[in-house]
N, C-alpha and C positions, 0 to 999 in steps of 0.2 A: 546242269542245274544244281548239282546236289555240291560242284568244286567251292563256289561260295560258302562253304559251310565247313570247310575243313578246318580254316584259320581260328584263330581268336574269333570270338562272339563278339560283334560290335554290333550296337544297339541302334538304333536311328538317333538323332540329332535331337537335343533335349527331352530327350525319352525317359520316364523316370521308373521304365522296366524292369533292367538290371537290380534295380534297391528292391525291387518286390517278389524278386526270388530271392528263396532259403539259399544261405551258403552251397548248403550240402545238395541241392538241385543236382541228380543227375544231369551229364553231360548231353544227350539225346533228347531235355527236355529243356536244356539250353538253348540248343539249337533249335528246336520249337518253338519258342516264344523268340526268337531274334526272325524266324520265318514267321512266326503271327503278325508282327510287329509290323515289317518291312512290307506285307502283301497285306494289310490290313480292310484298304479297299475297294481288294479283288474277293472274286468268291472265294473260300476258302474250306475246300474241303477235309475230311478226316482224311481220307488216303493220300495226298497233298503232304499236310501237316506232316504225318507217320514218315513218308518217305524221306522229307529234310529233315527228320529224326534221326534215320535207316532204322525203322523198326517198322514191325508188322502192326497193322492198326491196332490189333487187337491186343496186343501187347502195350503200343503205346498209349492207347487209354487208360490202361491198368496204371500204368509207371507213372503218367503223369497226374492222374485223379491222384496219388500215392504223394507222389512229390509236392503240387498244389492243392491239395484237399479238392480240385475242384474236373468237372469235367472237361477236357477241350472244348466241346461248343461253348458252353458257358465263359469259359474262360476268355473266348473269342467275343464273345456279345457285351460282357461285362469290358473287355478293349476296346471296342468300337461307341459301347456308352461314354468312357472313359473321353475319348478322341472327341466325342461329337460334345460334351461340355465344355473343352478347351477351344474348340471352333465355336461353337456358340460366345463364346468372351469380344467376339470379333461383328465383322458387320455383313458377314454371307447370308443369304439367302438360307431357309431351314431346306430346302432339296438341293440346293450344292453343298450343305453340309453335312445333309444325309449320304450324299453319291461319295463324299469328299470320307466318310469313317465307314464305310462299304454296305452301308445299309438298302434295300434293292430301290425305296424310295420313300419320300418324306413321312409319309402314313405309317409305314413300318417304323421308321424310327420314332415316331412319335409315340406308337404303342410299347414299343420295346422301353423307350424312355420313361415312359412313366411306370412301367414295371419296379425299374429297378430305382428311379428316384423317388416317386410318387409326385414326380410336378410334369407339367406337361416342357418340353424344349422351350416353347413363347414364356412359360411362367419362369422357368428358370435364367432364362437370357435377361428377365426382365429384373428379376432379384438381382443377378450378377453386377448389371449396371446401378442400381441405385442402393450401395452400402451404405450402412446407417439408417435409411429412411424405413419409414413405417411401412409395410406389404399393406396396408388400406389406405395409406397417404391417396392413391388418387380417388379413390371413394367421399373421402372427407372432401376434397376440393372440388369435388361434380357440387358435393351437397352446402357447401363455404363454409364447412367448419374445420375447425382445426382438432388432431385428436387429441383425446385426454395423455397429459405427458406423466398422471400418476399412476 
């Protein structure tokens, strides 16, 4: 399990991972986040993580809260937030896109999403698709008016 992690860090396929670590990123915490990444929508636990690190959990918390200011699960939840707005741009279902950024199901994601966006998945998917238009555009059209453009 752990021979995959020996080589160069490669990153998943239009992944834009790699630019959001510091330079200076420990190596063990490289290898962290190329294992967050890749196992994104499996469970993913801390003594998981640690070991594609090869450090001791308790250590690798340290290091990597140190390295990313942030803690692994967070850092986990804020990549599966991540993942599930770039599936949302598409035309899935919100529980294949839940299952699809590892969230356990659509409910969860929905909570956790509006945590850290403050829009619900449906309101964000809904923004996404209509740039430029007014967020009360279909308000005004239930009611035939058109909004004030001053």
């Amino acid at each position: 399990m752990l021979d995959e992690f020996c080589g160069p860090i490669e990153y998943p396929a239009g992944s834009t991972e790699q630019a959001a670590l510091p330079p200076q990123a420990p190596r063990p915490v490289q290898r962290a986040v190329a294992y967050i990444h890749a196992n994104l929508s499996a469970r993913l636990r801390l003594t998981d993580i640690a070991a594609a690190a090869r450090m001791s959990p308790f250590h690798f918390s340290r290091t990597f809260r140190k390295a990313l200011g942030s803690a692994p699960h967070r850092y986990v939840v804020q990549a599966r937030v991540d993942r599930a707005k770039r599936l949302l741009e598409g035309d899935g279902s919100l529980a294949e896109i839940a299952d699809a950024a590892g969230f356990s199901d659509q409910s969860h994601m929905s909570r956790v999403f509006r945590r850290f966006t403050g829009q619900s998945p449906k309101q964000y998917r809904a923004r996404r698709r209509l740039p430029g238009r007014c967020p009360l555009q279909g308000y005004f059209e239930r009611l035939g008016r058109r909004p004030h453009a001053g």
